[in-house]
C-alpha positions in Angstrom: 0.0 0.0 0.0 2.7 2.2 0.9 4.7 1.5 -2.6 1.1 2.4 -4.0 0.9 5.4 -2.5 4.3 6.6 -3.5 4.3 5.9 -7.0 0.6 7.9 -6.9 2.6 10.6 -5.4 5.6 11.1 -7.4 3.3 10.7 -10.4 1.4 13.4 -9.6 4.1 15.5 -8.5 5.3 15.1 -11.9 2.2 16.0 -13.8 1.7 18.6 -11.8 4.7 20.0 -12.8 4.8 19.2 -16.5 0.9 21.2 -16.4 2.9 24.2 -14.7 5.8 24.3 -16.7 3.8 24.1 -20.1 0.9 26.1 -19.4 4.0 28.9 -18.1 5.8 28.4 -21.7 2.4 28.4 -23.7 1.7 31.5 -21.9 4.5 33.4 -22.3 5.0 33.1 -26.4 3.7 36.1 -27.9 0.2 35.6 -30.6 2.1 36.0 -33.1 4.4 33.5 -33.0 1.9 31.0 -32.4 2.0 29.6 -35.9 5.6 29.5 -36.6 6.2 27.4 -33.6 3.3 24.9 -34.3 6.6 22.5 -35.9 8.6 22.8 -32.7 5.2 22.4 -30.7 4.3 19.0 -32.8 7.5 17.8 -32.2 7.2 18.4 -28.4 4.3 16.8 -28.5 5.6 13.5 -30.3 8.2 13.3 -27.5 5.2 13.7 -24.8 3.2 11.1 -26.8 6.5 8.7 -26.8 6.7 9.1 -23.1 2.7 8.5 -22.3 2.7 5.6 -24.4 5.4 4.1 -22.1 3.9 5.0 -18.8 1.1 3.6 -20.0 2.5 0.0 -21.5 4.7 0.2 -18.0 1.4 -0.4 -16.0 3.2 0.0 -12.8 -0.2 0.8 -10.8 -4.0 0.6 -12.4 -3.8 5.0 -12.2 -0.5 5.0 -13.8 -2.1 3.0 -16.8 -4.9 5.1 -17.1 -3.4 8.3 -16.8 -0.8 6.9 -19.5 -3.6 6.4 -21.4 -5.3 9.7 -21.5 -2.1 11.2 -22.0 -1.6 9.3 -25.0 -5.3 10.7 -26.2 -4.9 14.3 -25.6 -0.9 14.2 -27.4 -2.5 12.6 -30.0 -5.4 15.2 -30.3 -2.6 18.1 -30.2 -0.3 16.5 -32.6 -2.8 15.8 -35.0 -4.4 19.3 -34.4 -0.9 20.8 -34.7 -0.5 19.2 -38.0 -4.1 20.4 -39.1 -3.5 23.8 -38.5 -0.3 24.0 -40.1 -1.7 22.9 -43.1 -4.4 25.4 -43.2 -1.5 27.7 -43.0 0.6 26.6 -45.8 -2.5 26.8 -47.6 -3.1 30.3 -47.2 0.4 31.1 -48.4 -0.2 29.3 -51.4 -3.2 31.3 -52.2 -5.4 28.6 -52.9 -7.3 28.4 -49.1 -8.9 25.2 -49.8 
């Protein structure tokens, strides 16, 4: 139980940290910027989604797994938004839009 317990803990101590020090980054790039840095964001993410998927095939504790698991989900959602949106841009430049 006590093993339990600390592997919850140092979990969430990491997460909480990893939310702090993105949302801190994320906040501090200026709007304009945003788009040019959507490759060095999608590639931030792939190394986020790397590391989910191995916390989550680790399966050290049932909340490590599922946590894992929605981390996977929501890098995936980001990467593949990432990758949307950057098209959309390169399709503006071109001129064509569609």
């Amino acid at each position: 139980m006590a093993t339990e317990l600390s592997a919850f803990v140092t979990n969430l101590t990491l997460f909480v940290l990893a939310a702090f020090v993105g949302y801190e980054i994320i906040t501090k790039i200026p709007t304009n910027l945003h788009t040019p840095l959507m490759s060095g964001a999608n590639a931030i993410s792939g190394i986020t989604l790397l590391g989910s998927v191995v916390v989550a095939g680790a399966g050290s504790t049932t909340l490590a797994t599922v946590l894992g698991f929605l981390a996977v989900v929501m890098a995936t959602i980001n990467v593949v938004g990432g990758y949307l949106v950057s098209h959309f841009m390169l399709d503006q430049f071109r001129g064509g839009g569609n």
